[in-house]
N, CA, C and O atoms as a printed pandas DataFrame, in Angstrom:
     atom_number atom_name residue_name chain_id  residue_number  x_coord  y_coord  z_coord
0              1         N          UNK        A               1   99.626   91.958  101.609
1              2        CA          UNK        A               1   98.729   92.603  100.683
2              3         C          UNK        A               1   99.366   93.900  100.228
3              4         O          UNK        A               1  100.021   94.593  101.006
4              5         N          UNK        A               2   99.168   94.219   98.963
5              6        CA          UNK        A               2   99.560   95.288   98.368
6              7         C          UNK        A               2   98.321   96.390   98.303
7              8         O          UNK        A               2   97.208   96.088   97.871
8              9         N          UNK        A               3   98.654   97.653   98.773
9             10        CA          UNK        A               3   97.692   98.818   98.400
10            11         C          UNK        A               3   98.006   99.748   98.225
11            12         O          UNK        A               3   98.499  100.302   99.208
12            13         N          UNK        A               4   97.969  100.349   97.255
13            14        CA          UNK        A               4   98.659  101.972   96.897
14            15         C          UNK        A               4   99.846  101.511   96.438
15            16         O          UNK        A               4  100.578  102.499   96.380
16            17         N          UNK        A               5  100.601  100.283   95.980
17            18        CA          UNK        A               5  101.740  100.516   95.895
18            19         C          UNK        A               5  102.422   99.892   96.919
19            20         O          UNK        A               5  103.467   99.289   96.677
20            21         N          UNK        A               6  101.931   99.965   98.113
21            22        CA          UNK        A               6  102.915   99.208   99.357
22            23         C          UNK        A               6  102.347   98.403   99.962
23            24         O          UNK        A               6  101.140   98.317  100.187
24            25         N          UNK        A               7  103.439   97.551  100.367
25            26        CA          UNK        A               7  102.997   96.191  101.047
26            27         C          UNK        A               7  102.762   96.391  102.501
27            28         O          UNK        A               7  103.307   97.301  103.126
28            29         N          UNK        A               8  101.851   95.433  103.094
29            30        CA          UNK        A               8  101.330   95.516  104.574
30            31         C          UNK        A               8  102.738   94.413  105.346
31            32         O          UNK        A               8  103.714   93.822  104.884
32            33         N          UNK        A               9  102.506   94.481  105.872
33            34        CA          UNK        A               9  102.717   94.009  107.395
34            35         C          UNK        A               9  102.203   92.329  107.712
35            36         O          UNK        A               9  101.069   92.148  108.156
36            37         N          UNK        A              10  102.897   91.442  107.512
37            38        CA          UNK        A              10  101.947   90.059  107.738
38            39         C          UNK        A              10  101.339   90.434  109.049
39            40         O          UNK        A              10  101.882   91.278  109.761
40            41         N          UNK        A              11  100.154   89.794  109.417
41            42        CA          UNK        A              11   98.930   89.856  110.713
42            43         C          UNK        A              11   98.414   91.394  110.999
43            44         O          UNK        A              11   97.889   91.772  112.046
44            45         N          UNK        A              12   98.693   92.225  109.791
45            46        CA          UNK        A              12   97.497   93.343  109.883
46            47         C          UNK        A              12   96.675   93.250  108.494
47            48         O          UNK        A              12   96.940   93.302  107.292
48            49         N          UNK        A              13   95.154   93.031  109.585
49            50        CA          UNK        A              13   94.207   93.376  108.578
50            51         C          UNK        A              13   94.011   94.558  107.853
51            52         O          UNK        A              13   94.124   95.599  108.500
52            53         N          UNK        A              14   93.634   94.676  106.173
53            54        CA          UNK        A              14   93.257   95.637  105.368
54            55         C          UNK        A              14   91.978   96.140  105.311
55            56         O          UNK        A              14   91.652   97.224  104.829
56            57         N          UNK        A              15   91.137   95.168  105.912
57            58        CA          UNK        A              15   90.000   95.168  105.776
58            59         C          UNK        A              15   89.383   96.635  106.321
59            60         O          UNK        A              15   88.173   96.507  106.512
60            61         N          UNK        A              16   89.889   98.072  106.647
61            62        CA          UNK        A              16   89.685   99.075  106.742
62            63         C          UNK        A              16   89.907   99.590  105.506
63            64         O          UNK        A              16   89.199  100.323  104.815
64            65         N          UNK        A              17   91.035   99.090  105.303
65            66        CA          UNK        A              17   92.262  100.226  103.842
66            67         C          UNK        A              17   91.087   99.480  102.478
67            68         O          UNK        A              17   91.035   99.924  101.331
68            69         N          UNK        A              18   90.343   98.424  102.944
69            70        CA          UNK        A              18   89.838   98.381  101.434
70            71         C          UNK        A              18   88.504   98.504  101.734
71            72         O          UNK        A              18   87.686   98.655  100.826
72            73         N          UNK        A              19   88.171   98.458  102.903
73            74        CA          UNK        A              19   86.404   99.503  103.019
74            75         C          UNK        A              19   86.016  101.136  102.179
75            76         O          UNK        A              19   85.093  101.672  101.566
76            77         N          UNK        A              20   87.913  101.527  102.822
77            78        CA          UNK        A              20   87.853  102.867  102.438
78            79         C          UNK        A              20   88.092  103.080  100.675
79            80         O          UNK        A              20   87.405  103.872  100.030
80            81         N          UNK        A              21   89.022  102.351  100.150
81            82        CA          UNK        A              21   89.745  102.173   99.303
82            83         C          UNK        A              21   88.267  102.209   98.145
83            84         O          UNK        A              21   88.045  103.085   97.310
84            85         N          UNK        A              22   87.371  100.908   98.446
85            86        CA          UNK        A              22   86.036  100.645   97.865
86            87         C          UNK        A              22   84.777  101.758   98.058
87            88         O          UNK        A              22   83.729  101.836   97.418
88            89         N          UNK        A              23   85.237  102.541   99.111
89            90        CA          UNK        A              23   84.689  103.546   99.623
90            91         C          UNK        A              23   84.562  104.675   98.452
91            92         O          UNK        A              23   83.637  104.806   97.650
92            93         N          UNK        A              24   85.758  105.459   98.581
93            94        CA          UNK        A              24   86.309  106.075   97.718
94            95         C          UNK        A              24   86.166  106.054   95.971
95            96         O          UNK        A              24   86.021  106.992   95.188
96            97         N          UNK        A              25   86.251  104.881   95.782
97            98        CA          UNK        A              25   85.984  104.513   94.390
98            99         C          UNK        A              25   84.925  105.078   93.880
99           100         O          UNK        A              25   84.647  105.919   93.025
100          101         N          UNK        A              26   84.283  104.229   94.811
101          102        CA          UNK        A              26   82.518  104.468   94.290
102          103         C          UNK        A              26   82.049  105.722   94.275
103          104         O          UNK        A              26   81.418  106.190   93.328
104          105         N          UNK        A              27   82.423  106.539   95.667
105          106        CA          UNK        A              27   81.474  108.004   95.711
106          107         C          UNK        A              27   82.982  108.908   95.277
107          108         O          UNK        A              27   83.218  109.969   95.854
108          109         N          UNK        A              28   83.937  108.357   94.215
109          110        CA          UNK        A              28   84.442  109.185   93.621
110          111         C          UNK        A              28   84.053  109.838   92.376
111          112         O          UNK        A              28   84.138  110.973   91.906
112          113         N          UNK        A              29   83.453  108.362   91.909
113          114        CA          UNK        A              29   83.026  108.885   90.146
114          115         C          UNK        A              29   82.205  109.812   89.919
115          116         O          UNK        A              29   82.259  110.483   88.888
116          117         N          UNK        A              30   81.138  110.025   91.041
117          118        CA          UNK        A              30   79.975  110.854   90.773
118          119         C          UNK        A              30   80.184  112.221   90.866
119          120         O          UNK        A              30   79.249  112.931   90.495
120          121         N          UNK        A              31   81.474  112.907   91.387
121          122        CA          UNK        A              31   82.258  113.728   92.070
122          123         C          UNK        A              31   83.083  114.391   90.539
123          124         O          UNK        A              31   82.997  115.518   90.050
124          125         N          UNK        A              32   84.104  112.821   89.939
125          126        CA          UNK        A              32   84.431  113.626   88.778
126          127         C          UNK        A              32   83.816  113.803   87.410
127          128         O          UNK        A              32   84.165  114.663   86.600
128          129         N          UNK        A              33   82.871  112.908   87.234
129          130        CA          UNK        A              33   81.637  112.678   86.495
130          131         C          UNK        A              33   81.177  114.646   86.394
131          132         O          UNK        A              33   81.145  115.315   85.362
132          133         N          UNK        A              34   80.917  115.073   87.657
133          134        CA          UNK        A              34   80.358  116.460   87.673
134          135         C          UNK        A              34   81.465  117.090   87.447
135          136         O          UNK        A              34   81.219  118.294   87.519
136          137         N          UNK        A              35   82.705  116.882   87.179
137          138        CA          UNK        A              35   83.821  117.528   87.169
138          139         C          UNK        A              35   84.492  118.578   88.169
139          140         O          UNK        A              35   85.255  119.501   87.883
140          141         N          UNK        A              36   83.878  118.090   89.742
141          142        CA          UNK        A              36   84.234  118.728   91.088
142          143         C          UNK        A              36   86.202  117.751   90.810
143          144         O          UNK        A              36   86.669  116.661   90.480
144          145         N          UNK        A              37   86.667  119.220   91.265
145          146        CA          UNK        A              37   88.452  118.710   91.939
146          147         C          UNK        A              37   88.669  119.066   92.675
147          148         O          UNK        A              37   88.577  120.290   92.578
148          149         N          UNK        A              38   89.072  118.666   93.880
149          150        CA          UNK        A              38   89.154  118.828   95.449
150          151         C          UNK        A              38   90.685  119.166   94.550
151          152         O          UNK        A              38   91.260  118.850   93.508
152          153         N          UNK        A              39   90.958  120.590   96.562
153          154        CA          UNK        A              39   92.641  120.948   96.283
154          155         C          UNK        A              39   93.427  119.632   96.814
155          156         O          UNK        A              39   93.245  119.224   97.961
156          157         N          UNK        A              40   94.309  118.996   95.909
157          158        CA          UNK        A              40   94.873  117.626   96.313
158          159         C          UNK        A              40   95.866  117.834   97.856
159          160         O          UNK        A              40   95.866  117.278   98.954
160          161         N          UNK        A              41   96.787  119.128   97.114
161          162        CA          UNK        A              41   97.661  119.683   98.973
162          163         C          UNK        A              41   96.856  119.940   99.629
163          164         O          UNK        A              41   96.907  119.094  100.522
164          165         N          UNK        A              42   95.906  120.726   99.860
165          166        CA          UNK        A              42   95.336  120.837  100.711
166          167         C          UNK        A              42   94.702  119.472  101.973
167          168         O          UNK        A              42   94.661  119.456  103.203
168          169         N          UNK        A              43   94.235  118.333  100.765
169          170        CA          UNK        A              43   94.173  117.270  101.714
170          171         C          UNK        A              43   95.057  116.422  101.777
171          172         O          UNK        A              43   94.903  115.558  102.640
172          173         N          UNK        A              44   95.785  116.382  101.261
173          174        CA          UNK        A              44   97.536  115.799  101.943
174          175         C          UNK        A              44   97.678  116.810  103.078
175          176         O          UNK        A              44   97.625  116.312  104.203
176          177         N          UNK        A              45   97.802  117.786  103.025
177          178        CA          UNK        A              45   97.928  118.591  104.595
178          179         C          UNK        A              45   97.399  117.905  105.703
179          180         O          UNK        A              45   97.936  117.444  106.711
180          181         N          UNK        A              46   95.953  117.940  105.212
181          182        CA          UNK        A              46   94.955  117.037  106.413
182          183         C          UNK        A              46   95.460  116.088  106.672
183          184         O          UNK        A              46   95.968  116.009  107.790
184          185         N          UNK        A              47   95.535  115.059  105.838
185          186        CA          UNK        A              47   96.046  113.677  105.720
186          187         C          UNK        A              47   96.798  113.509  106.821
187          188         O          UNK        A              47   96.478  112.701  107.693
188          189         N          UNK        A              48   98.248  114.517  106.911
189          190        CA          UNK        A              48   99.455  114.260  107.621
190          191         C          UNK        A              48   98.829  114.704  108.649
191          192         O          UNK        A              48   98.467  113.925  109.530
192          193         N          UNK        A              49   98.589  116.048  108.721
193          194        CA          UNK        A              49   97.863  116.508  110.237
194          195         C          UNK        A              49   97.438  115.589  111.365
195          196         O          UNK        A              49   97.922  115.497  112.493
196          197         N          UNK        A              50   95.824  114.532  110.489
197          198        CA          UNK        A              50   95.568  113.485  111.129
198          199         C          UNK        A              50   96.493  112.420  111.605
199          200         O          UNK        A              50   96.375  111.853  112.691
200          201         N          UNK        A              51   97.495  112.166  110.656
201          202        CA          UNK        A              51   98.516  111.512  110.926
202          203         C          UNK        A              51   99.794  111.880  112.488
203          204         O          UNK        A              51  100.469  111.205  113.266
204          205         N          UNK        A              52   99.530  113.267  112.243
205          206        CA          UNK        A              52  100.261  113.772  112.979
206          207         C          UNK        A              52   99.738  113.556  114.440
207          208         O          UNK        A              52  100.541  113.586  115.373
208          209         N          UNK        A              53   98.677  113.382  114.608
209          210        CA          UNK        A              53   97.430  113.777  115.754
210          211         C          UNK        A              53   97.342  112.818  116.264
211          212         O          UNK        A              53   97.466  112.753  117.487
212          213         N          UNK        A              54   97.043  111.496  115.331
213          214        CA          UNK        A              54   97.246  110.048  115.934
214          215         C          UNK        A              54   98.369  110.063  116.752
215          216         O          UNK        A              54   98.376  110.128  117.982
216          217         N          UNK        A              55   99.350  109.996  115.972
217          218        CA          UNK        A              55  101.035  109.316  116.394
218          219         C          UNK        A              55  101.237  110.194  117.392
219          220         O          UNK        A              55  102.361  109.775  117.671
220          221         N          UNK        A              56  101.072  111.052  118.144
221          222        CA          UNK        A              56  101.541  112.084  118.752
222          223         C          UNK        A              56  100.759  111.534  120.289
223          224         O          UNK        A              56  101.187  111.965  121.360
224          225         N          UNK        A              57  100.011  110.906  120.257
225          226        CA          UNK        A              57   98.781  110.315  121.180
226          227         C          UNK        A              57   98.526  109.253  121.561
227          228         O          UNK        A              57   97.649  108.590  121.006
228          229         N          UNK        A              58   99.151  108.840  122.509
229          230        CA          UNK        A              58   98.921  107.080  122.698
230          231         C          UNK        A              58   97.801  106.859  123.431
231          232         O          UNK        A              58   97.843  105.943  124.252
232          233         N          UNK        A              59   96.912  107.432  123.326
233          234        CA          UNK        A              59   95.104  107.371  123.588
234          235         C          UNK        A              59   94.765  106.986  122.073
235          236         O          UNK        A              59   93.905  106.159  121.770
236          237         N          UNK        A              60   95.490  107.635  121.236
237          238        CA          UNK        A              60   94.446  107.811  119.955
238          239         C          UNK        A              60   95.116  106.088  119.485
239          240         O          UNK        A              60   94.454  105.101  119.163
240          241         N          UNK        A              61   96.699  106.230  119.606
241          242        CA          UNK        A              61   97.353  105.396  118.902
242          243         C          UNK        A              61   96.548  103.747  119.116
243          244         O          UNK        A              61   96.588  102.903  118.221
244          245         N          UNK        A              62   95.891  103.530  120.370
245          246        CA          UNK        A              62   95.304  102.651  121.116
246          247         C          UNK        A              62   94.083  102.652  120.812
247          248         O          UNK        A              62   93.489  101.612  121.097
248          249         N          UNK        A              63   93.318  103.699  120.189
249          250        CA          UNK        A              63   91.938  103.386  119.846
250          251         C          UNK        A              63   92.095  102.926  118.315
251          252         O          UNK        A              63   91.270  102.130  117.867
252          253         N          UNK        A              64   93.220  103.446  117.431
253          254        CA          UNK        A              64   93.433  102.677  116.051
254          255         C          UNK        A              64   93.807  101.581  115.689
255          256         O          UNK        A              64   93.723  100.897  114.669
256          257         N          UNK        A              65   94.424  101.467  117.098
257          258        CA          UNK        A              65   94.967   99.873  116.878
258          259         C          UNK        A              65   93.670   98.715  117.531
259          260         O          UNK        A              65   93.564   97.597  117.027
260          261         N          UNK        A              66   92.942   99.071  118.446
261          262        CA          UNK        A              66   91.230   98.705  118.423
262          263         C          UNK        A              66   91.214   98.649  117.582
263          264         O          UNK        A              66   91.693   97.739  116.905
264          265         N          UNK        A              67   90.538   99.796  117.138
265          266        CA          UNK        A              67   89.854   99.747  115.196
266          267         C          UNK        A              67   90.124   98.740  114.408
267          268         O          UNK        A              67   89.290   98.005  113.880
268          269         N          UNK        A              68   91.545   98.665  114.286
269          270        CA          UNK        A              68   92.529   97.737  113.414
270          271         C          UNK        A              68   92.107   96.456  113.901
271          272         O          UNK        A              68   91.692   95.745  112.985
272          273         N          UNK        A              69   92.072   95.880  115.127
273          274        CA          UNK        A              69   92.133   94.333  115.533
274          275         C          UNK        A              69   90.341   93.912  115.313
275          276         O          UNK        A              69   89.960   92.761  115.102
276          277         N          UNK        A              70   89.317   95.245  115.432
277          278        CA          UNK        A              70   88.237   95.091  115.557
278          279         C          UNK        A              70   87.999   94.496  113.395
279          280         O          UNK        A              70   87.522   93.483  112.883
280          281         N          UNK        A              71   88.410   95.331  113.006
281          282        CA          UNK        A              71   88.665   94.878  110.968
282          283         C          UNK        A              71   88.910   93.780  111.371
283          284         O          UNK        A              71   87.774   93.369  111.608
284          285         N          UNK        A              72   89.551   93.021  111.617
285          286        CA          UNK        A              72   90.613   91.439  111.479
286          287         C          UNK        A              72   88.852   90.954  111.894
287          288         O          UNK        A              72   88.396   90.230  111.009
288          289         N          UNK        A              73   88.043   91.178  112.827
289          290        CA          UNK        A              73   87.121   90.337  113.595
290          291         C          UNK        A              73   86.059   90.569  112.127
291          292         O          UNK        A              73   85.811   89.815  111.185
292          293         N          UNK        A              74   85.661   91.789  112.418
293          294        CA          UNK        A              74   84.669   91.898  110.746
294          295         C          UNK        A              74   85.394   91.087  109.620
295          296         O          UNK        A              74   84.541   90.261  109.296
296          297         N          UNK        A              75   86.347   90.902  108.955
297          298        CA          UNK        A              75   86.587   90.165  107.783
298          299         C          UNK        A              75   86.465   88.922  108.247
299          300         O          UNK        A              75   85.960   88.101  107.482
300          301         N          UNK        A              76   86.858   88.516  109.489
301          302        CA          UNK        A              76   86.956   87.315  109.525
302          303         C          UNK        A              76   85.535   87.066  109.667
303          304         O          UNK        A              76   85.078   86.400  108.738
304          305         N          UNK        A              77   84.508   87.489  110.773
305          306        CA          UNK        A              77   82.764   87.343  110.354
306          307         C          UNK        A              77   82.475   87.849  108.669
307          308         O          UNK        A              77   81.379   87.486  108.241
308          309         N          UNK        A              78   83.057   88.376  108.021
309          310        CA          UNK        A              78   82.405   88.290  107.215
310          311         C          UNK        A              78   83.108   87.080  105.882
311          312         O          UNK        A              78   82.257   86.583  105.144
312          313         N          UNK        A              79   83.835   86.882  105.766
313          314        CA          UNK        A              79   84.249   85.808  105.536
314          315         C          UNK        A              79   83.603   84.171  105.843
315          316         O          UNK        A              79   83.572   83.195  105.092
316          317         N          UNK        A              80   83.208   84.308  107.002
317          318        CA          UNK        A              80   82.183   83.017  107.375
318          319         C          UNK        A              80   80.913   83.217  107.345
319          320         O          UNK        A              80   80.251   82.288  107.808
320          321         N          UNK        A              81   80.141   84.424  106.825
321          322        CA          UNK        A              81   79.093   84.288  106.448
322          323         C          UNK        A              81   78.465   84.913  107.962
323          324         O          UNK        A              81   77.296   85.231  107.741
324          325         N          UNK        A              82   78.730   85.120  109.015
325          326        CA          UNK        A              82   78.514   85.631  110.242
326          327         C          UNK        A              82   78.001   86.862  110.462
327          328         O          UNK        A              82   78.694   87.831  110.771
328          329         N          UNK        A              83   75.972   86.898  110.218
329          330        CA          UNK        A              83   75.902   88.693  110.128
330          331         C          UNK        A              83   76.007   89.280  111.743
331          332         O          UNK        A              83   76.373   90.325  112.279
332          333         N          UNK        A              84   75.453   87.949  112.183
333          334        CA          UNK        A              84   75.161   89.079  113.663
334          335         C          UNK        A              84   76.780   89.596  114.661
335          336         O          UNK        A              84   77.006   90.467  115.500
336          337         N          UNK        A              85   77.749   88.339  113.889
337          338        CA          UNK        A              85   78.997   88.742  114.711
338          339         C          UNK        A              85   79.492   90.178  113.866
339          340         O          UNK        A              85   79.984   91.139  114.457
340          341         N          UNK        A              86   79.253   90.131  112.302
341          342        CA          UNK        A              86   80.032   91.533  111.892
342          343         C          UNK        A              86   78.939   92.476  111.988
343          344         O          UNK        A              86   79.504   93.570  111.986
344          345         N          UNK        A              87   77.499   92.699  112.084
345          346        CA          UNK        A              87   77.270   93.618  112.994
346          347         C          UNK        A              87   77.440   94.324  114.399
347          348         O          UNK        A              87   77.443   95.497  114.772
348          349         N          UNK        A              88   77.561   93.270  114.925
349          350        CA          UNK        A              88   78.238   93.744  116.445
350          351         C          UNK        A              88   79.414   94.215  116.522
351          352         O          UNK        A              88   79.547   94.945  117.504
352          353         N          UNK        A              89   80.783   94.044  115.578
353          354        CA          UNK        A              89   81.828   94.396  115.400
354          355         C          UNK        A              89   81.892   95.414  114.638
355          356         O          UNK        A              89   82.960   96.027  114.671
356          357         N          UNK        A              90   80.658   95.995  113.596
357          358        CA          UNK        A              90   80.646   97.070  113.024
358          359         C          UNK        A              90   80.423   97.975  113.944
359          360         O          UNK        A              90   81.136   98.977  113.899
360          361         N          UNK        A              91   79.264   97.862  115.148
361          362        CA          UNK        A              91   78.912   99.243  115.789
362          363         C          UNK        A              91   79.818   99.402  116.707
363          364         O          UNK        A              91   79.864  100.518  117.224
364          365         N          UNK        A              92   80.953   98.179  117.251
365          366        CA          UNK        A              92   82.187   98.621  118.112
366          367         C          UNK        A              92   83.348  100.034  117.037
367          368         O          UNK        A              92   83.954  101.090  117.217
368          369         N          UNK        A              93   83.052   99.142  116.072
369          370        CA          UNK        A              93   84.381  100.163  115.086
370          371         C          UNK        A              93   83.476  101.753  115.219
371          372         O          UNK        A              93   83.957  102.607  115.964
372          373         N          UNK        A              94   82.461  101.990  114.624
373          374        CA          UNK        A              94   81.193  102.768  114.621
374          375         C          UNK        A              94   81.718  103.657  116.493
375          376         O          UNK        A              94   81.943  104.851  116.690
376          377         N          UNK        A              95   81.741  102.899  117.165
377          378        CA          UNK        A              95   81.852  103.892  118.217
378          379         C          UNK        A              95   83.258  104.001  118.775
379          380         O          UNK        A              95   83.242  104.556  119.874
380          381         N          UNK        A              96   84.392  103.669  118.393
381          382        CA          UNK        A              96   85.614  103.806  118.260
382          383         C          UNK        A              96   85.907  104.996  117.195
383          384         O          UNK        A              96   86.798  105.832  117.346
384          385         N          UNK        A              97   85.029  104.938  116.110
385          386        CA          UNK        A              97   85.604  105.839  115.058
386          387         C          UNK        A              97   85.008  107.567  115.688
387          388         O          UNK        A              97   85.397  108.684  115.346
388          389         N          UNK        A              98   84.188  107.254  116.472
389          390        CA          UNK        A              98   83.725  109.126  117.296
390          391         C          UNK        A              98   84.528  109.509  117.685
391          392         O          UNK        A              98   84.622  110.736  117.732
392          393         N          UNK        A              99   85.594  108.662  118.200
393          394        CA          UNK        A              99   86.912  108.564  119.229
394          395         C          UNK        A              99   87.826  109.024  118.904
395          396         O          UNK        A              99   88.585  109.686  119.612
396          397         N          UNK        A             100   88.000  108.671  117.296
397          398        CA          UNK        A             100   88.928  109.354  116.656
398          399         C          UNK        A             100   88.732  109.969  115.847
399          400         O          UNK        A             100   88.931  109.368  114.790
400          401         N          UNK        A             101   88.188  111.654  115.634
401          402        CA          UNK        A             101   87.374  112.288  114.638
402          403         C          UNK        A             101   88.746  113.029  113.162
403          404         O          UNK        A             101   88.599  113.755  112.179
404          405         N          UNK        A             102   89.837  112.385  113.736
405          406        CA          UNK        A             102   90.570  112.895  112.741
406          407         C          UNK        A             102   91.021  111.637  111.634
407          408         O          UNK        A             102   91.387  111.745  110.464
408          409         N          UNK        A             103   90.898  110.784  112.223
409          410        CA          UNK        A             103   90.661  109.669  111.395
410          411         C          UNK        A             103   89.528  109.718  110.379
411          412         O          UNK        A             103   89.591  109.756  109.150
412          413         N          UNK        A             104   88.491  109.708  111.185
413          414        CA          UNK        A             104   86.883  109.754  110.356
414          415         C          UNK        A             104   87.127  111.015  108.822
415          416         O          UNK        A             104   86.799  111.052  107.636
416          417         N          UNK        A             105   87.957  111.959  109.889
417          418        CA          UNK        A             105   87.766  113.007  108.386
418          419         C          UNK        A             105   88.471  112.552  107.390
419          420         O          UNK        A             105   88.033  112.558  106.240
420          421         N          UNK        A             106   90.150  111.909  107.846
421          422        CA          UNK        A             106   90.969  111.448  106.876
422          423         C          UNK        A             106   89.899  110.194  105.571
423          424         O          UNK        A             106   89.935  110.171  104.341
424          425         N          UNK        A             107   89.195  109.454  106.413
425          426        CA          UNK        A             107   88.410  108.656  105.531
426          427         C          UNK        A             107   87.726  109.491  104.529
427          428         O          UNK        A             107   87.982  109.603  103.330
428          429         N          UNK        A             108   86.695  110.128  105.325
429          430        CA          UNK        A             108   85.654  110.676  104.826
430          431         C          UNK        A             108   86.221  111.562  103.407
431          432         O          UNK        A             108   85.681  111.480  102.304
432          433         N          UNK        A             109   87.599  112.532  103.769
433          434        CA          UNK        A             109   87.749  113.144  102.267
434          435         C          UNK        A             109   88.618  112.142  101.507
435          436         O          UNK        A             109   89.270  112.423  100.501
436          437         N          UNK        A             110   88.567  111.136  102.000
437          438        CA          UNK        A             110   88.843  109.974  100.058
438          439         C          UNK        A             110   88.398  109.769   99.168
439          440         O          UNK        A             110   88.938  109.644   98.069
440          441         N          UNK        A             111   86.661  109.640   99.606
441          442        CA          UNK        A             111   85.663  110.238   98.232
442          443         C          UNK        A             111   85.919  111.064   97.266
443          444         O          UNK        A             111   85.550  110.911   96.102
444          445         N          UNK        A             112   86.954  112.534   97.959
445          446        CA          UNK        A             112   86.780  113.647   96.990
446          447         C          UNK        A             112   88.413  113.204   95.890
447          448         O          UNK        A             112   88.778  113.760   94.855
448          449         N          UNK        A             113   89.085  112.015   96.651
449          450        CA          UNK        A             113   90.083  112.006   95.710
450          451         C          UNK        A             113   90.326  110.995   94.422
451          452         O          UNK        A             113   89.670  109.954   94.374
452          453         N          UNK        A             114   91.202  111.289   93.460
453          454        CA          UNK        A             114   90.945  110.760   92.506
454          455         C          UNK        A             114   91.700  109.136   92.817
455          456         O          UNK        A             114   92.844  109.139   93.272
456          457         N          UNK        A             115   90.889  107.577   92.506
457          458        CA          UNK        A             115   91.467  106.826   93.181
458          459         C          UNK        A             115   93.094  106.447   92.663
459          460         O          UNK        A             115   94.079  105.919   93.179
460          461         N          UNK        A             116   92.757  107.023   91.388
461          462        CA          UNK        A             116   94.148  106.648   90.404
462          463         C          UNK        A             116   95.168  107.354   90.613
463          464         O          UNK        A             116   96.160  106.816   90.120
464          465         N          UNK        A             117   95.462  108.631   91.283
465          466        CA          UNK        A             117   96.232  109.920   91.462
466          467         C          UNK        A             117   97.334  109.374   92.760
467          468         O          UNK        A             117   97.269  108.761   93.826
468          469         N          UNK        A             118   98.474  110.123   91.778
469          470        CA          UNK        A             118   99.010  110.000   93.254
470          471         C          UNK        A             118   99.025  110.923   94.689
471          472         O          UNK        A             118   99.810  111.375   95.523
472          473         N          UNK        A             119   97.679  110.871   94.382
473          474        CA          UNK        A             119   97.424  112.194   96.117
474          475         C          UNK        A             119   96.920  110.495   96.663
475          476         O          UNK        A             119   97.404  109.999   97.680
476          477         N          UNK        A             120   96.115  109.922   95.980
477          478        CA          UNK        A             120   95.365  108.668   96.265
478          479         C          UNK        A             120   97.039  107.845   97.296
479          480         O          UNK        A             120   97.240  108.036   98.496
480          481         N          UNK        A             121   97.547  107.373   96.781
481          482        CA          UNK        A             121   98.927  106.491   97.034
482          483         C          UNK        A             121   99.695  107.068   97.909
483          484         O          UNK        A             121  100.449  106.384   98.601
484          485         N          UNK        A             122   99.634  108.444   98.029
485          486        CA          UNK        A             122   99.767  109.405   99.152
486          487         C          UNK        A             122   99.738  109.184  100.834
487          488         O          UNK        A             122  100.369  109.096  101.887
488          489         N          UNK        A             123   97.998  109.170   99.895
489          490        CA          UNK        A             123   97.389  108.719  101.532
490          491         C          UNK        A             123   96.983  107.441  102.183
491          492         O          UNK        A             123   96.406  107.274  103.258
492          493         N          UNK        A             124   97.564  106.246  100.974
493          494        CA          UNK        A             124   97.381  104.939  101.068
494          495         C          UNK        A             124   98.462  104.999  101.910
495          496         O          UNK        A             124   98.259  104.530  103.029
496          497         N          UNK        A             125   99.417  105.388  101.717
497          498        CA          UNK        A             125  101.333  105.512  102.708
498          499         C          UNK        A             125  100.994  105.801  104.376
499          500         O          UNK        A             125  101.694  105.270  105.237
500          501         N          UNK        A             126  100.071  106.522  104.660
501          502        CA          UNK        A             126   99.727  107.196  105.316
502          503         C          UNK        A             126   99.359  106.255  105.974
503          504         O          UNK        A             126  100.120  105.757  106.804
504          505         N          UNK        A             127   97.764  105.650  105.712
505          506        CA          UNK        A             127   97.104  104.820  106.631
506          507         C          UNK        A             127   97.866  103.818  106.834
507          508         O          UNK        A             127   97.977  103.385  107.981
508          509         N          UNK        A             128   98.583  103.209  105.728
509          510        CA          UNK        A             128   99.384  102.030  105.983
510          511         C          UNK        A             128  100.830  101.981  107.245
511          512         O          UNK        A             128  101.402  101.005  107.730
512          513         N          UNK        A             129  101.119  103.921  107.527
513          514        CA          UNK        A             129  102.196  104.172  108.353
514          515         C          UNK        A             129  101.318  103.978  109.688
515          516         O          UNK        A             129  101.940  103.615  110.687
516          517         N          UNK        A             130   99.939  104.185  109.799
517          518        CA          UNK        A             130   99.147  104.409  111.131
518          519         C          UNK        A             130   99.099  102.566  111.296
519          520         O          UNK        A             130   99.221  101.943  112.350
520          521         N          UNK        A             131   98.952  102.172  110.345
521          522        CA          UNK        A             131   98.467  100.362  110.763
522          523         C          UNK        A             131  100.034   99.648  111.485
523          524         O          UNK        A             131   99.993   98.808  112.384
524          525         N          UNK        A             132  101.717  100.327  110.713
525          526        CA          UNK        A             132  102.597  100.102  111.545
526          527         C          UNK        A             132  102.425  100.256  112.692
527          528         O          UNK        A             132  102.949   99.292  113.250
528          529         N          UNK        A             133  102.061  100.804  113.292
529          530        CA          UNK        A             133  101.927  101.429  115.242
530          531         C          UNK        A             133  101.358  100.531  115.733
531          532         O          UNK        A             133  101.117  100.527  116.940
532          533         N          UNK        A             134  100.917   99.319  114.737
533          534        CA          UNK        A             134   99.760   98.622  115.946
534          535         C          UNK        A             134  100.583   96.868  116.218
535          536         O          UNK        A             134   99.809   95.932  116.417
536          537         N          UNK        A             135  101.794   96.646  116.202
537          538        CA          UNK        A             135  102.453   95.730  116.011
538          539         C          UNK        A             135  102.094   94.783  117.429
539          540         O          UNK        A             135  102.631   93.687  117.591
């Protein structure tokens, strides 16, 4: 799969990179619609930081790569139509993601970025360098 520009990894799921990806989209427009512009370095700083914080941590590196295998289980329940299995696999990710609060933020400020920009493709590089670690 292609995102941002770069290709994945055969047997890692996206199904995070396009929660967020779809994430982003949506509670972006309303953001530039009002004509709010987040400082783009500033969250590339973060970006790497988080990046930095993961990789540096083989506690953290091990709860993303959870995360990661826990996506493969949600697409695949949701793919078969399976609510009660991708609910149960949502509130595992849900309490994995407390675990990793530098992750959560890296998500959380994608909203403020523009999806078309290359701060966007930036930080697509990014998550896609954290999904390498989980081989």
């Amino acid at each position: 799969m292609i995102v941002a520009g770069y290709q994945s990894k055969p047997g890692i799921s996206f199904v995070n990179m396009m929660l967020m990806v779809a994430f982003f989209v949506v509670s972006a427009m309303p953001l530039y619609a009002q004509g709010h512009q987040p400082d783009p370095a500033k969250f590339r700083a973060e970006a790497q930081n988080a990046f930095n914080i993961i990789t540096n941590d083989k506690l953290k590196i091990q709860l993303f790569c959870k995360k990661a295998k826990l996506g493969n289980q949600l697409d695949q329940a949701e793919r078969l139509h399976d609510t009660k299995k991708a609910v149960e696999v949502s509130q595992k990710m849900d309490e994995l993601e407390q675990k990793l609060p530098e992750y959560s933020a890296l998500v959380a400020g994608l909203k403020d970025v523009d999806p078309n920009s290359q701060d966007a493709q930036e930080i697509g590089s990014i998550i896609l360098k954290l999904d390498e670690l989980c081989d």
